[in-house]
C-alpha positions as CSV (number, residue, x, y, z in Angstrom):
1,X,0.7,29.0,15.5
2,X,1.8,25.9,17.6
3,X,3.9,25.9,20.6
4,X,7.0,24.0,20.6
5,X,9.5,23.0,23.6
6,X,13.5,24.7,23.3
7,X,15.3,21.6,23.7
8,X,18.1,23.6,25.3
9,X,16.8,26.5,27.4
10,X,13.3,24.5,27.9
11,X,11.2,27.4,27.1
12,X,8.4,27.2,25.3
13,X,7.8,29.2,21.7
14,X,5.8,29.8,19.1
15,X,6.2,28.7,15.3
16,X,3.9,29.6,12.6
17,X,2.2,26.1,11.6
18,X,3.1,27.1,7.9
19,X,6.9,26.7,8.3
20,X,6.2,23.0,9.7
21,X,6.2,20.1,7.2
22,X,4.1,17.2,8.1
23,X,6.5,15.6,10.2
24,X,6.3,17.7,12.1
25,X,9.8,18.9,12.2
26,X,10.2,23.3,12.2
27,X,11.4,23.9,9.2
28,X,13.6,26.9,10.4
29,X,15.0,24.8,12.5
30,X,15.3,20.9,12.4
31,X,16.9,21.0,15.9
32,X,13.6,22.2,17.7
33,X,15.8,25.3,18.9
34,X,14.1,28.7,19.9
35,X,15.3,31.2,18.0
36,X,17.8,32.6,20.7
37,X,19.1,29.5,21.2
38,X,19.3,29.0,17.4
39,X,21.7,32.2,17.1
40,X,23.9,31.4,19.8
41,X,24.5,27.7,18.0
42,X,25.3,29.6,15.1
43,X,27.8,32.4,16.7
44,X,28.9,28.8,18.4
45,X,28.2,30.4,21.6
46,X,26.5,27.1,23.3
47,X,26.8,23.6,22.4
48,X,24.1,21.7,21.0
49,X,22.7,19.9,24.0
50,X,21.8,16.1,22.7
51,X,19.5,14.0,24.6
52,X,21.4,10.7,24.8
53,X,18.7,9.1,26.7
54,X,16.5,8.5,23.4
55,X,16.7,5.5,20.8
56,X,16.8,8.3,18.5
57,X,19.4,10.6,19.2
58,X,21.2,7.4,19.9
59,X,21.4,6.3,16.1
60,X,21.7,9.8,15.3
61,X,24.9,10.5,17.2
62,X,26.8,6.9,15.7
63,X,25.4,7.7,12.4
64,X,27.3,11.3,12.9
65,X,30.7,10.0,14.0
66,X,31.0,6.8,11.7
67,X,34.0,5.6,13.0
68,X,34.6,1.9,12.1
69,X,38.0,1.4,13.2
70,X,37.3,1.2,16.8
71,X,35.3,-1.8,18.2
72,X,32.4,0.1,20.1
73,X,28.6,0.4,20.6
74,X,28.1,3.2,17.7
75,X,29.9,1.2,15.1
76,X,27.1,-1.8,15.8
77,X,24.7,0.8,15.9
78,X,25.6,2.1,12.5
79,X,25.7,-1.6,10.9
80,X,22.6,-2.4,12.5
81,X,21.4,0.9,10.6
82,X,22.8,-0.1,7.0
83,X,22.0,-3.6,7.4
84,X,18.2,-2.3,7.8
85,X,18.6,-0.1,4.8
86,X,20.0,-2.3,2.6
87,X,17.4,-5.0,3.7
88,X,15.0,-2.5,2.7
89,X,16.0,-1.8,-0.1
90,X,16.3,-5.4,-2.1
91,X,13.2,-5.7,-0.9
92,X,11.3,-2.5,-2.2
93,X,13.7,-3.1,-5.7
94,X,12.2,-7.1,-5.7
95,X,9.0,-6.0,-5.1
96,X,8.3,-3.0,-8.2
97,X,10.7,-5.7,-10.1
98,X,7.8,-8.2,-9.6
99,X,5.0,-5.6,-10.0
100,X,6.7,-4.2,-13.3
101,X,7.1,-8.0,-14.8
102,X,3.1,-8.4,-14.5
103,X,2.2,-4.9,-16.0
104,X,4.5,-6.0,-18.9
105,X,2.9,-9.2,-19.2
106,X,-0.4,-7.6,-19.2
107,X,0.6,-4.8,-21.3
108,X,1.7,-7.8,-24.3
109,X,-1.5,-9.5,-23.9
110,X,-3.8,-6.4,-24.8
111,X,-4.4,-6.4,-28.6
112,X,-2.8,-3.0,-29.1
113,X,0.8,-3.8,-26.8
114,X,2.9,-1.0,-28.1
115,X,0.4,1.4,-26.4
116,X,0.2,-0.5,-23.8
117,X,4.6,-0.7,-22.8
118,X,4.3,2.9,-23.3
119,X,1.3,3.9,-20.9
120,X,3.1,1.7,-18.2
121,X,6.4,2.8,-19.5
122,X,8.8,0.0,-20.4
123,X,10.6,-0.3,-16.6
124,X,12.3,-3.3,-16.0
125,X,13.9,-2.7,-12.9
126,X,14.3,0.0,-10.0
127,X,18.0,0.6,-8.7
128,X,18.8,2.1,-5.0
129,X,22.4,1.9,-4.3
130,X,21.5,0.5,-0.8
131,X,20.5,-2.8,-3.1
132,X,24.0,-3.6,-3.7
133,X,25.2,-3.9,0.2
134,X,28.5,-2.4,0.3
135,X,28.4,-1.8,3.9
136,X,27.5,-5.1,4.9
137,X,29.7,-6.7,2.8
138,X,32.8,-4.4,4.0
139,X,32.4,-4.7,7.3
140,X,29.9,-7.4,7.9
141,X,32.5,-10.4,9.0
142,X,34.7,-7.5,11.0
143,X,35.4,-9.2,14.6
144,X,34.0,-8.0,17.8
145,X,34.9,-8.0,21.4
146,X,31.5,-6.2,23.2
């Protein structure tokens, strides 16, 4: 059993450590919500309350209301987020792209090759659809006034 924090209510409650995944994050409930709390956001009784004081809940909430019309904070916040992801992602794809190229050549140079392609598996490339940078290139050169 560990003791968590209500992030509504404050009050303190147990979970079983088995219902946690290594994140840490109760698996019954992502929001870190007692379970009284947890019904009444179900029945829509209470609002969720969200910390705006946290980096965190900060991306979270522009991520949620991915409005890129207006010009404001959450729609830089959001870029900023997609820019980083994309980023990410041509690198990671470059990277296995490059590792996959030398386990092919090496593969070619053994004296039974055929085996060796299929051991490693004959992978030229990875895909994400993150690579390609749709975001960034859609909204990337949109005008700001903040």
């Amino acid at each position: 059993m560990k003791t968590l924090f209500c992030r509504n209510c404050a009050k303190t409650y147990e979970v079983d450590i088995m219902l946690e995944d290594l994140t840490g994050h109760n698996l019954k409930s992502d929001t870190k919500l007692c379970p009284e709390c947890l019904q009444k956001a179900n029945d829509g009784k209470i609002k969720m309350f969200t910390d705006k004081s946290t980096v965190k809940s900060r991306i979270l909430t522009a991520l949620e209301s991915r409005d890129m019309e207006s010009d404001n904070l959450e729609k830089i916040i959001t870029l900023a987020y997609y820019m980083g992801r994309e980023h990410v992602a041509k690198e990671v794809c470059d990277s296995a792209r490059k590792i996959f190229s030398e386990q092919k050549k090496r593969a070619l140079e053994l004296r039974y090759h055929k085996l060796g392609l299929t051991v490693q598996g004959n992978i030229d490339i990875i895909y994400h659809p993150d690579y390609a940078g749709d975001i960034i290139s859609l909204f990337g050169n949109d005008k700001t006034k903040l």
